[in-house]
C-alpha positions as CSV (number, residue, x, y, z in Angstrom):
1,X,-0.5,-27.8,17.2
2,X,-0.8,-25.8,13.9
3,X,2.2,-24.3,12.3
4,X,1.4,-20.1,11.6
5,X,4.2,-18.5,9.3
6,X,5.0,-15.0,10.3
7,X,5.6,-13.0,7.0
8,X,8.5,-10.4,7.7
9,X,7.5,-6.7,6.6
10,X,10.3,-4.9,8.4
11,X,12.0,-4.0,5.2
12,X,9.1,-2.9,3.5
13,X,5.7,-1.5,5.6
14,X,7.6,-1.3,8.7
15,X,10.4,0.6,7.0
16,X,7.2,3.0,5.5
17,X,4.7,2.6,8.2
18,X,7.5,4.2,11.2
19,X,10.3,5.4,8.6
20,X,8.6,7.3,5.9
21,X,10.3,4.6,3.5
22,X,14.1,6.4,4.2
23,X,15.7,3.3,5.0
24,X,18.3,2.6,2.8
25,X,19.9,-0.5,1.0
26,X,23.3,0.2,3.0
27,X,21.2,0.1,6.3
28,X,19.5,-3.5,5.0
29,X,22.3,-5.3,4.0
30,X,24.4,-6.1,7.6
31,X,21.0,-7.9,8.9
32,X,20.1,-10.0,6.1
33,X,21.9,-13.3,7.1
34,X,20.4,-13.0,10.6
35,X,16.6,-12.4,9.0
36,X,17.4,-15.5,6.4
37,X,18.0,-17.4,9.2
38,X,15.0,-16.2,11.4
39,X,12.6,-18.8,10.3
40,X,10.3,-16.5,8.9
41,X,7.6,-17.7,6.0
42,X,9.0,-14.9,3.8
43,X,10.8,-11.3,4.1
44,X,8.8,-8.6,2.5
45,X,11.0,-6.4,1.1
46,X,8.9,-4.1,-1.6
47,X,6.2,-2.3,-3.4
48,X,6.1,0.3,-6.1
49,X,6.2,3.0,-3.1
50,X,9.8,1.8,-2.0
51,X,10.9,2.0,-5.4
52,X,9.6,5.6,-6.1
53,X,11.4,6.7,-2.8
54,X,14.4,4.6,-3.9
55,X,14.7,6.7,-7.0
56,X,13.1,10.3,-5.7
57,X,14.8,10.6,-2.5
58,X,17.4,7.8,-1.8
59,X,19.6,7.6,-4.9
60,X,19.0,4.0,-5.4
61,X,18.1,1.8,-8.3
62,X,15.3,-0.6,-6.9
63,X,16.2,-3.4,-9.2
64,X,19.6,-3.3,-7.6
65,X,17.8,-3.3,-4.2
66,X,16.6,-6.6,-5.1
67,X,19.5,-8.4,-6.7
68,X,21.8,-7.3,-3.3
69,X,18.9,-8.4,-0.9
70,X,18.8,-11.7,-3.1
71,X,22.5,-12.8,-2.8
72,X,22.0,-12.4,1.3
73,X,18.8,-14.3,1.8
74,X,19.1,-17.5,-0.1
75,X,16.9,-19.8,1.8
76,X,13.5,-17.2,2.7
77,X,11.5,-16.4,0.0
78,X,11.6,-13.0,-1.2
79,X,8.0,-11.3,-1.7
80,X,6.6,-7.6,-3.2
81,X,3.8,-6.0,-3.1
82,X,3.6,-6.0,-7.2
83,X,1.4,-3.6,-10.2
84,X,-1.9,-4.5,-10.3
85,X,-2.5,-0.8,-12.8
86,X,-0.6,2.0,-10.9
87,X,2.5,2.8,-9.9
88,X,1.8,6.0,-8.3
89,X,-1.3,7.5,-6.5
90,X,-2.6,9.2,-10.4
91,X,-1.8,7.2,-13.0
92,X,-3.5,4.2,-14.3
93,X,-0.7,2.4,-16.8
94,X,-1.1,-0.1,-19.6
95,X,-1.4,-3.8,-19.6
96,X,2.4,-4.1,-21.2
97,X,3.9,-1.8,-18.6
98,X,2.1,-4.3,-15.1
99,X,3.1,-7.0,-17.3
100,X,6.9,-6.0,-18.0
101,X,7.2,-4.3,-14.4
102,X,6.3,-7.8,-12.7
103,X,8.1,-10.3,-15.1
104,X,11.4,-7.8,-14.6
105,X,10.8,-8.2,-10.6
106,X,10.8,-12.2,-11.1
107,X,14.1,-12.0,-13.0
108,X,15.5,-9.9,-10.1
109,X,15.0,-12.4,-7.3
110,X,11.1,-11.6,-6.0
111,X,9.9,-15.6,-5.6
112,X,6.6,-14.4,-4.0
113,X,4.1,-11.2,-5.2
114,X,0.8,-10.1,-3.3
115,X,-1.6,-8.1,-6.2
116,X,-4.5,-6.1,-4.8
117,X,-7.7,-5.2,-6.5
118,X,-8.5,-1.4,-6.2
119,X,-11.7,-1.2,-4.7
120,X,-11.9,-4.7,-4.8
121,X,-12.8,-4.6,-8.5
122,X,-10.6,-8.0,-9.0
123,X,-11.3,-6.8,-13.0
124,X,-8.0,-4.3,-11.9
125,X,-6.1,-7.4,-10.7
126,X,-6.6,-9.6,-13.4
127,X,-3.4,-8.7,-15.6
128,X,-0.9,-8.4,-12.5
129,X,-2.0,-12.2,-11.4
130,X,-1.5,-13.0,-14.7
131,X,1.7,-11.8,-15.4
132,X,3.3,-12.5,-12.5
133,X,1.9,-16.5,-12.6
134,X,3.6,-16.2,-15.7
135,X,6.9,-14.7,-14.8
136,X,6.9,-18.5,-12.3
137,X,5.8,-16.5,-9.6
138,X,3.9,-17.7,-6.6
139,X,0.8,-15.0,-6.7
140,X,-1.4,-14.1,-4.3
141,X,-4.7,-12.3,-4.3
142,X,-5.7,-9.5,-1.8
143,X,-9.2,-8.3,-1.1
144,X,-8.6,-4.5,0.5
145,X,-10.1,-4.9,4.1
146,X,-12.7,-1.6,5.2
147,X,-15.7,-0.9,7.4
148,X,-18.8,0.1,5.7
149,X,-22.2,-0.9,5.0
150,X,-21.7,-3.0,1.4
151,X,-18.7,-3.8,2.7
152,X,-20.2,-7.7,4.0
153,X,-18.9,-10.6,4.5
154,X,-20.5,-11.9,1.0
155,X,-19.3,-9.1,-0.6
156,X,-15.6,-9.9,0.3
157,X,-16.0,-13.8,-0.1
158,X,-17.5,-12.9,-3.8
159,X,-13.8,-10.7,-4.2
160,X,-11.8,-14.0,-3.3
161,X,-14.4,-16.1,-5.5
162,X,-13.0,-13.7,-8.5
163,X,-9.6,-14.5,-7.1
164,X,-10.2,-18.1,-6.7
165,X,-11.3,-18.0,-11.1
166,X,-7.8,-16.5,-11.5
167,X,-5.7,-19.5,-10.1
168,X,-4.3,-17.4,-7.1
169,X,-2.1,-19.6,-4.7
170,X,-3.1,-17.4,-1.6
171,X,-6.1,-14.9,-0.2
172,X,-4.9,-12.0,1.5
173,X,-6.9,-9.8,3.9
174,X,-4.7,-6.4,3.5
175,X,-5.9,-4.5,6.5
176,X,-4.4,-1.0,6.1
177,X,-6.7,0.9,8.0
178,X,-5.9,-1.6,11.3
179,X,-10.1,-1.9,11.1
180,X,-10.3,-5.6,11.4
181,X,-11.7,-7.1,14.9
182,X,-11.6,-10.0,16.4
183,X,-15.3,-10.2,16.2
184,X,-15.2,-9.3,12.4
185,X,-11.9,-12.1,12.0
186,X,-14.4,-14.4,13.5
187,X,-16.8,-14.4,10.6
188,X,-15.0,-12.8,7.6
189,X,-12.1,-15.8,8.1
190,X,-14.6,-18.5,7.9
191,X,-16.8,-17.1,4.9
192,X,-13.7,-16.7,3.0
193,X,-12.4,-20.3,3.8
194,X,-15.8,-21.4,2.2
195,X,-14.9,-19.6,-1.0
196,X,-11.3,-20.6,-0.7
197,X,-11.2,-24.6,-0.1
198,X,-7.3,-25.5,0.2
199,X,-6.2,-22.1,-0.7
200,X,-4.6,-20.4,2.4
201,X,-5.4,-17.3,3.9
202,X,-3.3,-15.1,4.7
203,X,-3.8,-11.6,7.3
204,X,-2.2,-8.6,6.8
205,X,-3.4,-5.8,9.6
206,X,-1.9,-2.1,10.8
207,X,-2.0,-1.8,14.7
208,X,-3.7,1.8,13.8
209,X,-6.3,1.4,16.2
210,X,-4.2,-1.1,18.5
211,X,-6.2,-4.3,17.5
212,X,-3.5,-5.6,14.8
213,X,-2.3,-7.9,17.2
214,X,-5.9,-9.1,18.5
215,X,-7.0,-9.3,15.1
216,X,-3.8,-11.8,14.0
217,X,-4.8,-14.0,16.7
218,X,-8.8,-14.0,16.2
219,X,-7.9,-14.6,12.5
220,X,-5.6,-17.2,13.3
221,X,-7.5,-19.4,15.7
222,X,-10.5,-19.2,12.3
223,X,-8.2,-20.4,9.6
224,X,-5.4,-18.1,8.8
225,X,-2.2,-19.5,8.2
226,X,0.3,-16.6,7.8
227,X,0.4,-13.4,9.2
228,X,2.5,-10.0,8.9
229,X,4.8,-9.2,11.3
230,X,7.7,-6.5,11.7
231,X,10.7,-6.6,14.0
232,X,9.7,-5.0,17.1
233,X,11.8,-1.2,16.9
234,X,9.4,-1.2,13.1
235,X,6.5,-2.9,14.8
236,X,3.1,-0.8,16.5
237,X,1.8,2.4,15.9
238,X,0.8,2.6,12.5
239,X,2.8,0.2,11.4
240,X,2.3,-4.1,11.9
241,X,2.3,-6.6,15.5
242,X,5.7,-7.2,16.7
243,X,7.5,-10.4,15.2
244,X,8.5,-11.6,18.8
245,X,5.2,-11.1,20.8
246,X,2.8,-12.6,17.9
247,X,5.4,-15.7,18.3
248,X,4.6,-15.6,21.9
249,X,1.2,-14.8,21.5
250,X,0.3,-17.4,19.2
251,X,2.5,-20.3,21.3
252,X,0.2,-19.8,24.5
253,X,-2.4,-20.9,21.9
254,X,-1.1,-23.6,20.8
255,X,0.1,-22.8,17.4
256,X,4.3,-23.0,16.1
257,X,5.6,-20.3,13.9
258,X,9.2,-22.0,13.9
259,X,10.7,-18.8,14.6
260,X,14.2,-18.3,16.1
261,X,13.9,-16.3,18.9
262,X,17.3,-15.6,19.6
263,X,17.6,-14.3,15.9
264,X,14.5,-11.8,16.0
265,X,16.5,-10.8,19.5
266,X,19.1,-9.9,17.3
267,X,17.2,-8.5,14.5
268,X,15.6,-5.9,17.1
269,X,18.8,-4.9,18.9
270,X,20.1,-4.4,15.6
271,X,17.3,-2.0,14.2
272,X,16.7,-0.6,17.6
273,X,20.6,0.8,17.0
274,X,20.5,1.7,13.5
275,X,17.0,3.8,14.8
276,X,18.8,6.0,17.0
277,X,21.7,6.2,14.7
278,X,19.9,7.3,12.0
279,X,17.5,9.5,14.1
280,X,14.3,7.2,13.4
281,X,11.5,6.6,15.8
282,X,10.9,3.7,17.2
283,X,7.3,1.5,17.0
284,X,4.9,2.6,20.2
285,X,1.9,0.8,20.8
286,X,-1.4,2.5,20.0
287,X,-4.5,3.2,22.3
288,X,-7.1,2.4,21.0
289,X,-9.2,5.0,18.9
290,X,-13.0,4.4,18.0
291,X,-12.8,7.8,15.9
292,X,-10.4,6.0,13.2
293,X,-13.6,3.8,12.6
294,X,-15.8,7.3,11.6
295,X,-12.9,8.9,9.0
296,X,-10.4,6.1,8.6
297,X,-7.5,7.8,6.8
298,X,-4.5,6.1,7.4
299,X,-1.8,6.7,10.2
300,X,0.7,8.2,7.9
301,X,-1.7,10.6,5.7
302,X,-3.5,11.8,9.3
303,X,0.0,12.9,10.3
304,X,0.9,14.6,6.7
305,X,-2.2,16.4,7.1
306,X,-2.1,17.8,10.3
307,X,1.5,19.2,9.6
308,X,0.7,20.5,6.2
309,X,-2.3,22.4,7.3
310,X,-0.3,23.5,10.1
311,X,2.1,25.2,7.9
312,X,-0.9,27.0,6.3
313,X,-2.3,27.9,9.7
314,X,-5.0,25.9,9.3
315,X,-4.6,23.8,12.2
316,X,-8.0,24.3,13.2
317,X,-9.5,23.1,10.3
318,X,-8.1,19.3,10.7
319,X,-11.3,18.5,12.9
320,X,-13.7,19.8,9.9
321,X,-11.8,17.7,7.5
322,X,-12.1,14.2,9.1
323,X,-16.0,15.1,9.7
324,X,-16.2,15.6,5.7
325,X,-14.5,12.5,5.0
326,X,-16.8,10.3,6.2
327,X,-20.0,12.1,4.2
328,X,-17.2,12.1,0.9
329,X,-16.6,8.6,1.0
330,X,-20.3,7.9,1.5
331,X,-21.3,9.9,-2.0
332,X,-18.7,8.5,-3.9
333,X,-19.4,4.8,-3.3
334,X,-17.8,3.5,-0.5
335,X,-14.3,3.5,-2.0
336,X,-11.7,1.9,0.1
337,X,-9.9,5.1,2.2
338,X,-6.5,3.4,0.9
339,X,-3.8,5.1,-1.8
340,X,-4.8,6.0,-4.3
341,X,-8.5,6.9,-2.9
342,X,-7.8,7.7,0.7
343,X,-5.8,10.7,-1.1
344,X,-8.5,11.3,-3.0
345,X,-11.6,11.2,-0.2
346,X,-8.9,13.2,1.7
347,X,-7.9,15.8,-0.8
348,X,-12.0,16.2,-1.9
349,X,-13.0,16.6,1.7
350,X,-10.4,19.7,2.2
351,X,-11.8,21.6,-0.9
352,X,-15.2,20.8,0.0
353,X,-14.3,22.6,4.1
354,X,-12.3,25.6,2.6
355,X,-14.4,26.8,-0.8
356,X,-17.7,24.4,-0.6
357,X,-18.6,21.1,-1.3
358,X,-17.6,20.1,-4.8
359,X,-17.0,23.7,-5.7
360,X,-13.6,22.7,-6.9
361,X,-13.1,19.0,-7.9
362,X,-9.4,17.8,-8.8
363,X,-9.3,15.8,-12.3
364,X,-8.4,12.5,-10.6
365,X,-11.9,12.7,-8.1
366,X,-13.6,13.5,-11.9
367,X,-11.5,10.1,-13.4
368,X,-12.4,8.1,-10.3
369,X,-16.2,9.0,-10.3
370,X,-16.8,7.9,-13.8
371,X,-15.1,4.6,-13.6
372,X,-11.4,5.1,-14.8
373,X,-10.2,3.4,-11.5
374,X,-12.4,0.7,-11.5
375,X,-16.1,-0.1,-10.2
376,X,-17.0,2.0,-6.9
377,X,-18.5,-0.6,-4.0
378,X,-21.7,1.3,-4.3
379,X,-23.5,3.8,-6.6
380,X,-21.9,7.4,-6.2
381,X,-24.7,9.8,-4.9
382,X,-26.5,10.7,-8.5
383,X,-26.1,14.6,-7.1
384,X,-22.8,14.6,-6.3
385,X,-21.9,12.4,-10.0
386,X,-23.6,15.4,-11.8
387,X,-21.9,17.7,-10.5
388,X,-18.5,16.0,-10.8
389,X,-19.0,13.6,-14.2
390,X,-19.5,17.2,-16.6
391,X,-21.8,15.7,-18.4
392,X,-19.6,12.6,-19.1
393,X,-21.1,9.1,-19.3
394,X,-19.2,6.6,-16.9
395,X,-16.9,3.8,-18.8
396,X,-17.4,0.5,-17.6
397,X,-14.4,-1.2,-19.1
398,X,-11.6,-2.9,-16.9
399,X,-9.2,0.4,-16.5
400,X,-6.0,-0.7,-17.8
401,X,-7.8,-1.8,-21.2
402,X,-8.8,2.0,-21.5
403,X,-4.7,3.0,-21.5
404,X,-3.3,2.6,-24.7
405,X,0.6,1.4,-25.1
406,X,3.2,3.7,-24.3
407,X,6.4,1.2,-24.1
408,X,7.6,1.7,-27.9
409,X,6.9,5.7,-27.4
410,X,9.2,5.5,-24.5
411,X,11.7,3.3,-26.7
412,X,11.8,5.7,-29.5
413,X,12.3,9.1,-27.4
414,X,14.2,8.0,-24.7
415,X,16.0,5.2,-26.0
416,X,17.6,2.7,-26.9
417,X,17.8,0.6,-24.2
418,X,20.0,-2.2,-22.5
419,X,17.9,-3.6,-20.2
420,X,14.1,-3.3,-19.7
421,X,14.7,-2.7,-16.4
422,X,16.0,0.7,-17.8
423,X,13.4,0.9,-19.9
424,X,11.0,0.6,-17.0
425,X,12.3,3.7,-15.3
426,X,12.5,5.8,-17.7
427,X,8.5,4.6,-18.6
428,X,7.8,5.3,-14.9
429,X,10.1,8.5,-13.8
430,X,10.6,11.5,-15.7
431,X,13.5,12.3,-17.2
432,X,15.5,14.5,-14.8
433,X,14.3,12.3,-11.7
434,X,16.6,9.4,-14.1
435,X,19.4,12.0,-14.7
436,X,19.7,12.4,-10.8
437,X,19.6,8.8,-10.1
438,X,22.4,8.4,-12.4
439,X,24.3,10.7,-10.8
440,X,23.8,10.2,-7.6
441,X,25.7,8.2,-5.0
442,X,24.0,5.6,-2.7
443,X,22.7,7.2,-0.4
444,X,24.6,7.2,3.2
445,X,23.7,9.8,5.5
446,X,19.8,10.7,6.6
447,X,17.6,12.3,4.9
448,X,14.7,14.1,5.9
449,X,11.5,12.3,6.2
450,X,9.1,12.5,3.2
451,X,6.9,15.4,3.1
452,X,4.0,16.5,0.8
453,X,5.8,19.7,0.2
454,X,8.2,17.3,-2.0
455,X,5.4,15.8,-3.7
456,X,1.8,17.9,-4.0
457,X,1.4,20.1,-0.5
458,X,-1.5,21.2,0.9
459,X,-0.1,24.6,1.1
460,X,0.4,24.2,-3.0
461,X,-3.1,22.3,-2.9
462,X,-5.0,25.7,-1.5
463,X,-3.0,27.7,-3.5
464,X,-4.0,26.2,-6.4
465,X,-7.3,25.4,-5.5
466,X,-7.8,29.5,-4.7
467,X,-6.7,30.3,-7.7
468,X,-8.4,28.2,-9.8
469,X,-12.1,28.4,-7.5
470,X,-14.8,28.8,-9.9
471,X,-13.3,26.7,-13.1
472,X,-14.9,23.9,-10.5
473,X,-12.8,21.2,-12.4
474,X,-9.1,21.5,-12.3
475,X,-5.5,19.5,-12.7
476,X,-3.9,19.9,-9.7
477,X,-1.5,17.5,-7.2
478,X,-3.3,15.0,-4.6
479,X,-1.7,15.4,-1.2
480,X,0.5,12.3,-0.7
């Protein structure tokens, strides 16, 4: 019998996967004890996305997020999903700002931090494994999972090689897309345990298309040792396999995750309550979908799209959209349909259905296309890079070595400082969104779930876009 740790995301992916991100500190807190004593490998409990929301639309300082979630669970690790080179889904930052945001998380109480490499350009990981080894973290790489025809076996096991040369204590196979099959799990596992030797592997995969659970288990019985896992009311759907039937699952095979089932009994009935209280949905298991395999944009954007284009009565364009995608994706290189370029294959394929294809081309699409996000899988189409580049050679430097410093601008206009924890935010948020936080009280009472009216519509995104048709290249906001 093997022992398989279940990695707790119930705090963190389920919490954005199911809850648009809304649950709140106050809501966390009461559970903790029983989750520390669950017998988990490790509770997930952030990534830059919680901490914008935190800050945006909760009233909550992240950093304090930590610290309270640290005094509860003192024998579990702690993990994050840390900065590899953004924070948000349009800014590439500087190496000081990955390297002061990830040391500042260690000193919080993160023990455990999971880096991914955009596009699997490992060159975009290299100073978030680096700073976060350094902060005494344990670090782990992840290769960004996705279905397409460079996207081999090789080619990922050469990703984990690039890993391997950076001293990562784990390989992670982040899934978001819910795109990995057992079949695939089968041979992608055992290529990267060739590259890995006694570096575990670790699988991280949505149940988008229902196979989360399958995959886990294919994965598993090939040489995975950890898998992610959410308590079942934040389990399914778009979000991760239930803690408590991937304990099951994986017993019939012969494998112990040394979980305590009473406790995840607990841990449900306890968010199942807090769901209705708070007016949440609840996990449903997914039937399987073969067309997520043809457009794959993620769960959450699919929804945010059909509403917001609802809202423009455009409802009837959704089906266009999703037929665009894949042709998008396919010119500009095969880029992974994860944030920040599933917003941008999305956002592109829009335009391209409601004024023509590339007739309007956000700045960001223009950025990513000559190389200021890293190195594309494949070559972009040479048509569609005319018409987007403007006559702009491609830079083929790592991205965050193209940013120059900003921390001591930030010190001398918005400063001083007590901690760089402050100094952080007001690096990372503008100054009113600080001024609110400041004043705000922790949040207790829902809120409405996120929308991309609160943070680059689509109804502002055709506004925009109509008035602006014929400049061709513009500044405008990525749908979220």
């Amino acid at each position: 019998m093997s022992n398989v740790g279940l990695i707790d995301t119930s705090l963190r992916d389920g919490n954005q996967s199911l809850w648009a991100t809304r649950m709140t500190t106050d809501t966390m807190l009461p559970i903790l004890p029983v989750m520390d004593r669950a017998g988990y490998h490790s509770i997930e409990m952030m990534a830059t996305v919680n901490m914008d929301v935190c800050v945006r639309f909760l009233g909550e300082n992240p950093w304090d997020r930590i610290r309270l979630i640290r005094r509860q669970v003192r024998q579990t690790p702690l993990r994050m999903m840390g900065m590899a080179m953004f924070f948000s889904i349009s800014r590439v930052y500087p190496d000081e700002v990955v390297e002061l945001f990830n040391a500042s998380c260690a000193r919080a109480g993160i023990e455990h931090m999971w880096i991914t490499a955009a596009n699997n350009d490992v060159r975009t990981a290299e100073v978030g494994i680096r700073s976060a080894r350094e902060a005494g973290l344990r670090t782990e790489g992840s290769i960004q999972f996705t279905v397409s025809p460079v996207h081999t076996d090789e080619f990922f096991a050469q990703a984990s090689r690039d890993f391997i040369a950076l001293g990562v204590d784990a390989l992670i196979v982040k899934d978001a897309g819910g795109l990995l099959t057992p079949e695939r799990a089968a041979t992608l596992i055992p290529a990267l345990k060739a590259v890995a030797g006694d570096v575990p592997i670790y699988v991280h995969s949505h149940c988008i298309t229902g196979l989360g659970p399958a995959a886990n288990l294919a994965s598993v019985e090939h040489g995975a040792s950890a898998v992610w896992t959410a308590s079942t009311p934040l389990a399914n759907g778009p979000s991760l396999p239930a803690d408590a039937s991937m304990a099951r699952s994986l017993a019939w095979l012969g494998h112990d995750t040394g979980v305590d089932h009473e406790a995840l009994e607990e841990i449900s009935a306890y968010f199942t309550a807090a769901a209705r209280r708070e007016g949440r949905p609840l996990g449903q298991i997914a039937e399987y979908d073969p067309g997520i395999y043809v457009h794959q944009m993620p769960g959450g954007m699919l929804a945010n799209f059909k509403a917001q284009l609802e809202q423009v009565s455009m409802g009837d364009r959704l089906d266009a959209v999703l037929e665009e995608m894949p042709r998008v994706r396919q010119e500009m290189g095969y880029p992974n349909v994860q944030t920040p370029f599933s917003q941008f294959i999305g956002t592109q394929a829009l335009l391209n259905v409601i004024h023509g294809r590339y007739e309007i081309v956000p700045d960001e699409i223009r950025k990513y296309a000559l190389g200021y996000w890293g190195r594309t899988p494949a070559p972009i189409d040479p048509d569609v890079f005319d018409r987007v580049s403007q006559g702009e050679e491609p830079v083929t430097e790592r991205p965050g070595a193209l940013v120059p410093p900003i921390l001591d601008d930030v010190r001398r206009e918005h400063g001083p400082f007590h901690t760089d924890e402050d100094l952080l935010m007001a690096t990372l948020f503008m100054p009113d969104v600080i001024e609110n936080l400041r004043g705000a009280e922790r949040a207790k009472a829902q809120r409405a779930p996120l929308s991309m009216a609160q943070s680059g519509s689509i109804a502002e995104l055709v506004r925009e876009a109509s008035r602006v048709k014929g400049a061709r290249h513009v500044r405008i906001s990525l749908p979220g």
